[in-house]
mmCIF file of the N, C-alpha and C atoms, coordinates in Angstrom:
data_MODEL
# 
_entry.id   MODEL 
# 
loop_
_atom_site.group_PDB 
_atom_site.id 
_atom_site.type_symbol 
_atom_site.label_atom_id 
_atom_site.label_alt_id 
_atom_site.label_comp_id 
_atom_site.label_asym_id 
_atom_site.label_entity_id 
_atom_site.label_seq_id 
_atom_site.pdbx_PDB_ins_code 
_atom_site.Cartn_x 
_atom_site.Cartn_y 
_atom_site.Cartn_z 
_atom_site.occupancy 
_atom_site.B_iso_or_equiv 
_atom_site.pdbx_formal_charge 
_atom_site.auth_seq_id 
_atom_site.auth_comp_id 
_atom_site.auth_asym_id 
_atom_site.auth_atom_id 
_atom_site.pdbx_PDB_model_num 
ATOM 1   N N  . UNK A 1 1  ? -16.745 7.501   -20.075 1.00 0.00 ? 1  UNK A N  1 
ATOM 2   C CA . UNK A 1 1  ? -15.854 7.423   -21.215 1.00 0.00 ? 1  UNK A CA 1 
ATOM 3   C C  . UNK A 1 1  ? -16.375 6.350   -22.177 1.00 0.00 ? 1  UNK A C  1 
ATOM 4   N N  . UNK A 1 2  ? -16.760 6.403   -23.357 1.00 0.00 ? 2  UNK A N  1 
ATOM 5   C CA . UNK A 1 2  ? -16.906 6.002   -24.508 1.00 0.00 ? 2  UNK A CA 1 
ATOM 6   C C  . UNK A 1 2  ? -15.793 4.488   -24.374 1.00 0.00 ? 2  UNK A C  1 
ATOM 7   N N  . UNK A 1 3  ? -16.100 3.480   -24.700 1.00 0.00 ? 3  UNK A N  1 
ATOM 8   C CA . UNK A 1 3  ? -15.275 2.223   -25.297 1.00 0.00 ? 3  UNK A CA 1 
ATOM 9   C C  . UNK A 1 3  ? -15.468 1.803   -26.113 1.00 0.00 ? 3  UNK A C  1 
ATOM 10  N N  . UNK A 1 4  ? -14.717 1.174   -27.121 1.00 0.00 ? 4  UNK A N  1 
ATOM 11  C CA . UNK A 1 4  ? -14.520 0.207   -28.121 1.00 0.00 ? 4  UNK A CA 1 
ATOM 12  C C  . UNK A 1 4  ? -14.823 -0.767  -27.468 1.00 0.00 ? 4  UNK A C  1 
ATOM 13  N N  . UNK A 1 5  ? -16.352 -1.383  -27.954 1.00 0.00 ? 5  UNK A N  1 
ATOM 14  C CA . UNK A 1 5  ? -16.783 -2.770  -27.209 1.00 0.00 ? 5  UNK A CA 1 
ATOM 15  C C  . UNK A 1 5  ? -18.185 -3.003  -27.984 1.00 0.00 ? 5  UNK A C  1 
ATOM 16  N N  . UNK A 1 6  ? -18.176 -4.376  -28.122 1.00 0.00 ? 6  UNK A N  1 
ATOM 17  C CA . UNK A 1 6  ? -19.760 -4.788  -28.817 1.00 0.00 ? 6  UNK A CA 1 
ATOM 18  C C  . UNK A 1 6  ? -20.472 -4.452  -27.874 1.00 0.00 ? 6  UNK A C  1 
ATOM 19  N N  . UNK A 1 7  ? -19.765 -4.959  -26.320 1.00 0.00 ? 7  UNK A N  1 
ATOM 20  C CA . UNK A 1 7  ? -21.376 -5.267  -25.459 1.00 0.00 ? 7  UNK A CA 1 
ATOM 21  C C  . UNK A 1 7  ? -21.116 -3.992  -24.588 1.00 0.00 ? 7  UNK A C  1 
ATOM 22  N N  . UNK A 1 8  ? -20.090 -3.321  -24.467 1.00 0.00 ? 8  UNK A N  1 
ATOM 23  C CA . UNK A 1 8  ? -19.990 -2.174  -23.701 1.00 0.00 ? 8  UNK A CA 1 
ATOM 24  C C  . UNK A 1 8  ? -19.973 -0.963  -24.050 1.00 0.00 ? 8  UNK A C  1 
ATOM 25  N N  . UNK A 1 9  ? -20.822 -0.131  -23.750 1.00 0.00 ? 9  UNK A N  1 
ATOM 26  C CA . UNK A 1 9  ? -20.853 1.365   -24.394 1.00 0.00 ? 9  UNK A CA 1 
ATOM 27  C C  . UNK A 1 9  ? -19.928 2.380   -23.577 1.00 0.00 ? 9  UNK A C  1 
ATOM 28  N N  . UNK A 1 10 ? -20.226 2.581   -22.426 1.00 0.00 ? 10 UNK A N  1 
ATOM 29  C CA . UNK A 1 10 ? -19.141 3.228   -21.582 1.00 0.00 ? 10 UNK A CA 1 
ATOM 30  C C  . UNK A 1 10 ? -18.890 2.833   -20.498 1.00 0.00 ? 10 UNK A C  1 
ATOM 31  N N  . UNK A 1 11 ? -17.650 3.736   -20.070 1.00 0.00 ? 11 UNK A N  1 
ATOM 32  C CA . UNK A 1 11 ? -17.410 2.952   -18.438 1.00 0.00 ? 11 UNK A CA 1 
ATOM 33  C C  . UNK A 1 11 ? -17.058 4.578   -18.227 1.00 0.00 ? 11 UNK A C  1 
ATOM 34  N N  . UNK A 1 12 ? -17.303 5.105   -16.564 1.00 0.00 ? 12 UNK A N  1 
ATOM 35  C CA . UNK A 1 12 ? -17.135 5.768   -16.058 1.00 0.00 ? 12 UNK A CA 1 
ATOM 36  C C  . UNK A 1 12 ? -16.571 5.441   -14.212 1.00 0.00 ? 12 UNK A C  1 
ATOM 37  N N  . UNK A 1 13 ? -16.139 5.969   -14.215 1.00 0.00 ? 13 UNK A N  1 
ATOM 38  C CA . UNK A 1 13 ? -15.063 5.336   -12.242 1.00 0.00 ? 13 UNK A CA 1 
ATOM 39  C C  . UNK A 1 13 ? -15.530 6.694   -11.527 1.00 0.00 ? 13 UNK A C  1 
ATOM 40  N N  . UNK A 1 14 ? -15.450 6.491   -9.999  1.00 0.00 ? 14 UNK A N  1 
ATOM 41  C CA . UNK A 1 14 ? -15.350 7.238   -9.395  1.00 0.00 ? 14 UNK A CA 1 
ATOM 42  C C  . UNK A 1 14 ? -14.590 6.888   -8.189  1.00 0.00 ? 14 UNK A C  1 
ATOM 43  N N  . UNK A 1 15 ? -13.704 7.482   -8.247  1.00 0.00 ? 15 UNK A N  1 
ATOM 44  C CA . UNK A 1 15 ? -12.489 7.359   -7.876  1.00 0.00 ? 15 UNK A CA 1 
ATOM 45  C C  . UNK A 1 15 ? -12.877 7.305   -5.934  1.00 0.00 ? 15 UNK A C  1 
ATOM 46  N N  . UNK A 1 16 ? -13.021 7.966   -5.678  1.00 0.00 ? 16 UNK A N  1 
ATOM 47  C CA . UNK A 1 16 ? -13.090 8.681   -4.139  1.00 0.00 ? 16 UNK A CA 1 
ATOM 48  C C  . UNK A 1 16 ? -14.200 7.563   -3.468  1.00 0.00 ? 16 UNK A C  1 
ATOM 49  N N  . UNK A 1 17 ? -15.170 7.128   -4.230  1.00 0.00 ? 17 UNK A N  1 
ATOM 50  C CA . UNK A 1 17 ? -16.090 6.151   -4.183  1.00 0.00 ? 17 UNK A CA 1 
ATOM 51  C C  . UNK A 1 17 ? -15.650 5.056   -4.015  1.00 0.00 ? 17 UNK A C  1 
ATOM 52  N N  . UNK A 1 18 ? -14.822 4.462   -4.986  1.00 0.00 ? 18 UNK A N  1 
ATOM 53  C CA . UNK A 1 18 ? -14.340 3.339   -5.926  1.00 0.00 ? 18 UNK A CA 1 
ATOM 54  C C  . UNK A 1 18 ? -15.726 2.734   -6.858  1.00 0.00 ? 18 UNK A C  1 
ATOM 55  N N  . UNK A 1 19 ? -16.640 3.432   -7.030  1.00 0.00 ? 19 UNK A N  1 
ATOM 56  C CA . UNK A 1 19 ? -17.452 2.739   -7.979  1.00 0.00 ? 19 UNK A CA 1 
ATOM 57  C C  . UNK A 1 19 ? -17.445 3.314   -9.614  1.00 0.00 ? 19 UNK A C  1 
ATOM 58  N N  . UNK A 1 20 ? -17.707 1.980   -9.734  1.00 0.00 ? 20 UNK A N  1 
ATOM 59  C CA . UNK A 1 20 ? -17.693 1.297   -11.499 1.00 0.00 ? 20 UNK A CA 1 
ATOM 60  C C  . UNK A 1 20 ? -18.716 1.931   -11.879 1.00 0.00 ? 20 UNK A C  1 
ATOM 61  N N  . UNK A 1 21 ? -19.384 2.865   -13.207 1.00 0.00 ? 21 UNK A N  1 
ATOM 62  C CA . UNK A 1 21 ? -20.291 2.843   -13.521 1.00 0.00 ? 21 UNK A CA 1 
ATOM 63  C C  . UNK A 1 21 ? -20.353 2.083   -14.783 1.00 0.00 ? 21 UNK A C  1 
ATOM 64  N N  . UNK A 1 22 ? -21.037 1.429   -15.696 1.00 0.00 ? 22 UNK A N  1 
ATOM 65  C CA . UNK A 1 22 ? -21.417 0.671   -16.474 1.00 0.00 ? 22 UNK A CA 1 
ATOM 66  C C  . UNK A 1 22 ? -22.280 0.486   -17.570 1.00 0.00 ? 22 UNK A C  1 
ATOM 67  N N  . UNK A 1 23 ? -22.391 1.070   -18.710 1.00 0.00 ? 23 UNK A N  1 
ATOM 68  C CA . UNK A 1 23 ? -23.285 1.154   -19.316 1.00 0.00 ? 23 UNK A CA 1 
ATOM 69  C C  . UNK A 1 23 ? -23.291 0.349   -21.076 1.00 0.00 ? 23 UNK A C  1 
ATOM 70  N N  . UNK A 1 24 ? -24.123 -0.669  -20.650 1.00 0.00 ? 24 UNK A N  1 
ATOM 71  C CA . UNK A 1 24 ? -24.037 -1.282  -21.594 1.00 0.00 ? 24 UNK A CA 1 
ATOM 72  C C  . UNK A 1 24 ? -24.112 -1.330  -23.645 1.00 0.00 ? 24 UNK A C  1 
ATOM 73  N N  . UNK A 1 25 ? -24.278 -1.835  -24.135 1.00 0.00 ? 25 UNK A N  1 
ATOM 74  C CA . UNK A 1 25 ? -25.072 -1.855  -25.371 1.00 0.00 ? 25 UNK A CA 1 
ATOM 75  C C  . UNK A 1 25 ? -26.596 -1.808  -25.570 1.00 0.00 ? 25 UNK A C  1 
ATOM 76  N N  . UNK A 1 26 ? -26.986 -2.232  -24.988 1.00 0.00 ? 26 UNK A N  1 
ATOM 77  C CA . UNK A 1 26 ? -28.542 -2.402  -24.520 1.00 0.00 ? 26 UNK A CA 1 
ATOM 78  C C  . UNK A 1 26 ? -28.974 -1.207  -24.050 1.00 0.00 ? 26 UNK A C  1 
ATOM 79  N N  . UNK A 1 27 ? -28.110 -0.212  -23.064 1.00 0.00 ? 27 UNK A N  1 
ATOM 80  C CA . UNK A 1 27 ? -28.994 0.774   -22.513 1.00 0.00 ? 27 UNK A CA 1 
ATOM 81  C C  . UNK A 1 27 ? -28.851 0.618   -21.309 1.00 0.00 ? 27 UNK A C  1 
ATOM 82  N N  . UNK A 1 28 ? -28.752 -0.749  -20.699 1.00 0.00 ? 28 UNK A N  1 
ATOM 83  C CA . UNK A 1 28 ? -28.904 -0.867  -19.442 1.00 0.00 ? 28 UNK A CA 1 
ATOM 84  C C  . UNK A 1 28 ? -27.237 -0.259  -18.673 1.00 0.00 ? 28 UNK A C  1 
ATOM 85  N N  . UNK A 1 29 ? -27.664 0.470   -17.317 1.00 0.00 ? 29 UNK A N  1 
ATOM 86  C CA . UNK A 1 29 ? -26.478 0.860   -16.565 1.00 0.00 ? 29 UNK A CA 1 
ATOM 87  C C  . UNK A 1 29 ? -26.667 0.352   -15.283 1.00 0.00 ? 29 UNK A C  1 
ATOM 88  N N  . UNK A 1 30 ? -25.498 -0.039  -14.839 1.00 0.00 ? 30 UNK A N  1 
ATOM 89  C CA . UNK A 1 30 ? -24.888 -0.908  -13.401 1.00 0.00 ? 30 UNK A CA 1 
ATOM 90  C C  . UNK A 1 30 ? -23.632 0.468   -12.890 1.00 0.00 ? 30 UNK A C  1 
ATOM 91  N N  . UNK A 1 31 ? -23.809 -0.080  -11.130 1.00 0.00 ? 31 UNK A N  1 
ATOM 92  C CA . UNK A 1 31 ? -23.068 0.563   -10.608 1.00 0.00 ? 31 UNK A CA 1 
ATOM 93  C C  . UNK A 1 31 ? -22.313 -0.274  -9.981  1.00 0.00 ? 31 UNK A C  1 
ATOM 94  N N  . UNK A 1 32 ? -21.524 -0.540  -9.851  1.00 0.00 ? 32 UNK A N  1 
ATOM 95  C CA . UNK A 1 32 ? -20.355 -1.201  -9.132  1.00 0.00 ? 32 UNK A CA 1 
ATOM 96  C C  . UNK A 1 32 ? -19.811 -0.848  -7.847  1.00 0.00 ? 32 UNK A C  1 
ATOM 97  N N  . UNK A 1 33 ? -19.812 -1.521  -6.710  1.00 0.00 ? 33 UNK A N  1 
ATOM 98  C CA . UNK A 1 33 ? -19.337 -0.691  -5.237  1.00 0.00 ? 33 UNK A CA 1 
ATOM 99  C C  . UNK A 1 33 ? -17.870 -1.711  -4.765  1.00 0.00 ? 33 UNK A C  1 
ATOM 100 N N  . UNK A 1 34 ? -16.866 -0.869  -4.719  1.00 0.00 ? 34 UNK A N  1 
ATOM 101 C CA . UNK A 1 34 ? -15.398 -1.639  -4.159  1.00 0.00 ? 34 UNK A CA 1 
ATOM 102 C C  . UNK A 1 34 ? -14.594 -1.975  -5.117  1.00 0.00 ? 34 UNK A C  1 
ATOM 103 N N  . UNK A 1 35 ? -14.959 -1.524  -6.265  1.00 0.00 ? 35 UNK A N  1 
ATOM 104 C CA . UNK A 1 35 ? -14.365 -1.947  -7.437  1.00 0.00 ? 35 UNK A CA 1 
ATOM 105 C C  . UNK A 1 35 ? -12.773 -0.694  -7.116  1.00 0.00 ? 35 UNK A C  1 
ATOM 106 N N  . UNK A 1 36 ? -11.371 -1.701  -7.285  1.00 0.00 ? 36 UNK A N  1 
ATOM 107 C CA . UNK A 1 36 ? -10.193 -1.002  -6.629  1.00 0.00 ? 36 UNK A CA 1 
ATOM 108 C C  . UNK A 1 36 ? -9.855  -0.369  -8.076  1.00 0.00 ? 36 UNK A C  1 
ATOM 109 N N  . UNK A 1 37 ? -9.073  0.848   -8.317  1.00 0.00 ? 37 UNK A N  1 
ATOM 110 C CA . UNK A 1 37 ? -8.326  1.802   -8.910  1.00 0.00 ? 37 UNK A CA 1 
ATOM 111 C C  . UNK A 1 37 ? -7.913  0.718   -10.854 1.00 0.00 ? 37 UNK A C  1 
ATOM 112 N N  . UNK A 1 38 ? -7.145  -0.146  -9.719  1.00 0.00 ? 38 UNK A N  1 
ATOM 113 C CA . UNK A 1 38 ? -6.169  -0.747  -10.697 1.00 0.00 ? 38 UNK A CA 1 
ATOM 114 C C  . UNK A 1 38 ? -7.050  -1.542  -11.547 1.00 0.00 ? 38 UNK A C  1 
ATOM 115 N N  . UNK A 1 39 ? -8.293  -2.090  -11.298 1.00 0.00 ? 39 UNK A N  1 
ATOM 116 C CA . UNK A 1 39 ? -9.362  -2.932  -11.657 1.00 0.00 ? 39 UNK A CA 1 
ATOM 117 C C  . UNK A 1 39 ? -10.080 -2.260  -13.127 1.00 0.00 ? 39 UNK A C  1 
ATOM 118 N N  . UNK A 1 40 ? -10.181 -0.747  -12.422 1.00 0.00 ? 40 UNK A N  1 
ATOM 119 C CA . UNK A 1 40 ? -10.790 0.084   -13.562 1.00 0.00 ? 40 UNK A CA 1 
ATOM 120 C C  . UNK A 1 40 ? -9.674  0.094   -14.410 1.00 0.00 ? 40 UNK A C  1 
ATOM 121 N N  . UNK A 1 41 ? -8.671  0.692   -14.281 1.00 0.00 ? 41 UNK A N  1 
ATOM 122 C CA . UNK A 1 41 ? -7.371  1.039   -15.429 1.00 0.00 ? 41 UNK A CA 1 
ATOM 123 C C  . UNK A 1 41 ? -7.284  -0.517  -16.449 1.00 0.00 ? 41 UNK A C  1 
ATOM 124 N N  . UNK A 1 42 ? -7.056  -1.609  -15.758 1.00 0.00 ? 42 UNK A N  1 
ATOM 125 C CA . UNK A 1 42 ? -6.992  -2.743  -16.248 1.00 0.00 ? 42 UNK A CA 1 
ATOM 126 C C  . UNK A 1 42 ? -8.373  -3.086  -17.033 1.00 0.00 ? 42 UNK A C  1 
ATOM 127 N N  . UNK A 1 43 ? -9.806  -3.052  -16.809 1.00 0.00 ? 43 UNK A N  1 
ATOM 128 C CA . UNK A 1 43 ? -10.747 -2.901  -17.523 1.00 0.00 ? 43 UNK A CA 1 
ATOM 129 C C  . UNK A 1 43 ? -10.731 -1.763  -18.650 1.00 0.00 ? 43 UNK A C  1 
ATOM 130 N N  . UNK A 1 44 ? -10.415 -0.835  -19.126 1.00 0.00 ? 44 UNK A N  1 
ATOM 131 C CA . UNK A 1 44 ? -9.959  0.342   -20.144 1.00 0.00 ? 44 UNK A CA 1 
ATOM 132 C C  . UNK A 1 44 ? -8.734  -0.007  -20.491 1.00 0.00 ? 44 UNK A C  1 
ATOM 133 N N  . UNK A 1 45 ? -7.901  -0.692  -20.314 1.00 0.00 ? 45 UNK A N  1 
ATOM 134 C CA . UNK A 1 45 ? -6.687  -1.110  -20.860 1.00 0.00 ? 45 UNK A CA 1 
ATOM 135 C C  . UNK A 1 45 ? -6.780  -2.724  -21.727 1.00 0.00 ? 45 UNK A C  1 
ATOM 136 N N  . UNK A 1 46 ? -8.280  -3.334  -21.212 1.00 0.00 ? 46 UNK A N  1 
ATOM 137 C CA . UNK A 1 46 ? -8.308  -4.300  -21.651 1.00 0.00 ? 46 UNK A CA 1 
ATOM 138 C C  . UNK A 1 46 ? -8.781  -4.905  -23.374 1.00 0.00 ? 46 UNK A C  1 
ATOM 139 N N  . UNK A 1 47 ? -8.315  -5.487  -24.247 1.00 0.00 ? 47 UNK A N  1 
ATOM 140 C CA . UNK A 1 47 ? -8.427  -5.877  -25.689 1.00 0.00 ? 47 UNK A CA 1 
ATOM 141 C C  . UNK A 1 47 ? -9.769  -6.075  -25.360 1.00 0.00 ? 47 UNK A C  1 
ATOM 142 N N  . UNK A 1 48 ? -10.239 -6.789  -25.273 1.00 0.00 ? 48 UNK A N  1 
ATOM 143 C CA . UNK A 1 48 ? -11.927 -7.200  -25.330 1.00 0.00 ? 48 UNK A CA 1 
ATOM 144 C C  . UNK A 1 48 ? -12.760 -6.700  -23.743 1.00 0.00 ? 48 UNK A C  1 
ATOM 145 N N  . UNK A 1 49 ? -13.213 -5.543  -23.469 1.00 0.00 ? 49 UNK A N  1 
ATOM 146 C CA . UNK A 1 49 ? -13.772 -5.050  -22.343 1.00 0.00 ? 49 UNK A CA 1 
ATOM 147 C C  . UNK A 1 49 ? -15.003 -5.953  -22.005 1.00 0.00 ? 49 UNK A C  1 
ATOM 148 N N  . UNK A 1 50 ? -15.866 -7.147  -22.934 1.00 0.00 ? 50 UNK A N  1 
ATOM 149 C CA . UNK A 1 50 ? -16.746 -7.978  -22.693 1.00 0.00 ? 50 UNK A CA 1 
ATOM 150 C C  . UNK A 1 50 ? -16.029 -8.786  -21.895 1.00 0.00 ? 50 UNK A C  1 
ATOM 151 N N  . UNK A 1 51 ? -15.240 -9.205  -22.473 1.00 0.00 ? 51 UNK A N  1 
ATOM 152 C CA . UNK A 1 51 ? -14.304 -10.617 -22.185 1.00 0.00 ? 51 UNK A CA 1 
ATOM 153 C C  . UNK A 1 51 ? -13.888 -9.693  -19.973 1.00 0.00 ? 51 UNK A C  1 
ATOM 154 N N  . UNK A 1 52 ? -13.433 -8.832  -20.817 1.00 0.00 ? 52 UNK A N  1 
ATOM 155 C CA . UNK A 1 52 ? -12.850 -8.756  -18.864 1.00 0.00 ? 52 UNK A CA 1 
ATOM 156 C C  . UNK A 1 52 ? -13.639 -8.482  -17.644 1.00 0.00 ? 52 UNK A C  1 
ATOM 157 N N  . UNK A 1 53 ? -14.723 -7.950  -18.502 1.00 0.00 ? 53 UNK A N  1 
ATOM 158 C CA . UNK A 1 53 ? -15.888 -7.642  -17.640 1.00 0.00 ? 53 UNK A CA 1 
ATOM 159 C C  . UNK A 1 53 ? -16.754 -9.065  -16.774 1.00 0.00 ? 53 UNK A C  1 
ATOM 160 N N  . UNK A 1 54 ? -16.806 -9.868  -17.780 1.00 0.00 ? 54 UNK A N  1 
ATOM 161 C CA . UNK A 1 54 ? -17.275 -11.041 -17.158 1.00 0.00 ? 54 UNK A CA 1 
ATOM 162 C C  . UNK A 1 54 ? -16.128 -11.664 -16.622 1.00 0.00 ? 54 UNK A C  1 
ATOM 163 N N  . UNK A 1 55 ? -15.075 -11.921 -16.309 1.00 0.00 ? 55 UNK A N  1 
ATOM 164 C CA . UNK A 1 55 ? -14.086 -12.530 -15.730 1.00 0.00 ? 55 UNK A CA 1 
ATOM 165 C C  . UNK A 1 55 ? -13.263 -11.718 -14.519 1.00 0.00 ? 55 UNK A C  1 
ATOM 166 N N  . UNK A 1 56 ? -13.389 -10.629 -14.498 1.00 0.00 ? 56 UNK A N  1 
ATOM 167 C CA . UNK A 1 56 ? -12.726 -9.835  -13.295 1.00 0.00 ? 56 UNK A CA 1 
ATOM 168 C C  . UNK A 1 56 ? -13.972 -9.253  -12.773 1.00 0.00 ? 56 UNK A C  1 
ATOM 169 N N  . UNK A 1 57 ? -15.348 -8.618  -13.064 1.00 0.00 ? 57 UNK A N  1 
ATOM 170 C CA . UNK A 1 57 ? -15.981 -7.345  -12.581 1.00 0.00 ? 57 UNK A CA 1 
ATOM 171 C C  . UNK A 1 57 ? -17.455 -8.144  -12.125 1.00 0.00 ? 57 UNK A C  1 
ATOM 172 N N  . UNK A 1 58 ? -18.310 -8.916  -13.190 1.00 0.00 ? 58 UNK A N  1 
ATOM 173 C CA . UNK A 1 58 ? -19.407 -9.525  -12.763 1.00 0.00 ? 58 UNK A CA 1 
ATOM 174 C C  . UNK A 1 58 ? -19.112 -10.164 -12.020 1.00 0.00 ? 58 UNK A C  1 
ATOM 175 N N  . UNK A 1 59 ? -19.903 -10.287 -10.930 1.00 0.00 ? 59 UNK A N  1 
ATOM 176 C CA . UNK A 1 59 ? -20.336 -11.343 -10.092 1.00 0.00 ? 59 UNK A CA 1 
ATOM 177 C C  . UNK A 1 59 ? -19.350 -11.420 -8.798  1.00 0.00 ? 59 UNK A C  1 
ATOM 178 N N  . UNK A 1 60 ? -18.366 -10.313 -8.937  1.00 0.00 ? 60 UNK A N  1 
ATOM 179 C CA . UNK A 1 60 ? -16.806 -9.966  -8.006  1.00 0.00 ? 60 UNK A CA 1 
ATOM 180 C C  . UNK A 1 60 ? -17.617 -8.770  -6.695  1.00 0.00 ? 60 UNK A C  1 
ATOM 181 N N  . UNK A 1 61 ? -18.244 -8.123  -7.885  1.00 0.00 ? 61 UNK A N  1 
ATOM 182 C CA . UNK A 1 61 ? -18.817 -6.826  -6.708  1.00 0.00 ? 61 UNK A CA 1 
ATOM 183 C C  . UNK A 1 61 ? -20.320 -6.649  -6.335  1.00 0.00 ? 61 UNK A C  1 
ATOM 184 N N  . UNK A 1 62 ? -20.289 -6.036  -5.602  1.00 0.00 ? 62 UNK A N  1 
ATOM 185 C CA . UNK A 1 62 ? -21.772 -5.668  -5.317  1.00 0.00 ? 62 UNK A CA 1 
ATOM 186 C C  . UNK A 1 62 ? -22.339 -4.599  -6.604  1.00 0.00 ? 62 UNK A C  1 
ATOM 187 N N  . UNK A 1 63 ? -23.333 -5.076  -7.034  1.00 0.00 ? 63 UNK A N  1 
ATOM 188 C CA . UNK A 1 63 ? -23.793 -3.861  -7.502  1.00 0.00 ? 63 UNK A CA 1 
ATOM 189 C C  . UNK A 1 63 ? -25.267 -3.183  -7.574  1.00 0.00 ? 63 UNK A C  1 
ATOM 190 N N  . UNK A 1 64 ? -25.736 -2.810  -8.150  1.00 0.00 ? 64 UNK A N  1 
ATOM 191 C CA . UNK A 1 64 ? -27.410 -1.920  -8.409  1.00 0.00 ? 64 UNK A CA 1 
ATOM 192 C C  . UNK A 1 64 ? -27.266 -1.449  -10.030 1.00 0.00 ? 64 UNK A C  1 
ATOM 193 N N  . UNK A 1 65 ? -28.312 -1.688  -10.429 1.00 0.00 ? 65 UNK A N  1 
ATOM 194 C CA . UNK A 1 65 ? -29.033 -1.337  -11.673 1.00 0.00 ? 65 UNK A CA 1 
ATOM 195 C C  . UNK A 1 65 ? -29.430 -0.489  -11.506 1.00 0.00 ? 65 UNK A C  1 
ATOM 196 N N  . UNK A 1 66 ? -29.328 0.825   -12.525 1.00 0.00 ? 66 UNK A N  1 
ATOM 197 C CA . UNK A 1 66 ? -29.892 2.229   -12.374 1.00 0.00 ? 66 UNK A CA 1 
ATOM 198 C C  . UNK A 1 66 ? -30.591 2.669   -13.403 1.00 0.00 ? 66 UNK A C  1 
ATOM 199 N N  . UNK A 1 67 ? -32.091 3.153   -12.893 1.00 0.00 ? 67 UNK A N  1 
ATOM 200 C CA . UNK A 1 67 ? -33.009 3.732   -14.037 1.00 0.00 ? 67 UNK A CA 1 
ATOM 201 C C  . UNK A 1 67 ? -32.514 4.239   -14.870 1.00 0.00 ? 67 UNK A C  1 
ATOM 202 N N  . UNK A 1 68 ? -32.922 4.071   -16.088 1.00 0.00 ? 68 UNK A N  1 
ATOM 203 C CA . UNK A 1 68 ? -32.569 4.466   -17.642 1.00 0.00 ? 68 UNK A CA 1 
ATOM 204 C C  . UNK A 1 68 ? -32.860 6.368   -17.614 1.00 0.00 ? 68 UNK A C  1 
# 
């Protein structure tokens, strides 16, 4: 899904997974593992998706960088 964000281009969830997918301004995409339901809704619900991303999502989960 498309966001309103300088540094974020989209976010995509997978639910059954719980992973975050992530795709920046840059190009670059992250996957997120354990990331819970309410985490995603609250990240897409959030005014500044930079701002929440670094304060709830970096550095909280495991993740992997995925070829362009």
């Amino acid at each position: 899904m498309h966001v309103e964000s300088t540094a974020i281009h989209e976010i995509d969830y997978d639910a059954e997974r719980s992973k975050l997918l992530v795709r920046f301004e840059s190009g670059e995409r992250y996957v997120y593992v354990g990331v819970p339901g309410e985490v995603h809704r609250s990240f897409l619900e959030a005014d500044s998706k930079g701002r929440f991303f670094q304060a709830e999502i970096r550095d909280r989960y495991p993740y992997n960088r995925l070829d362009n």
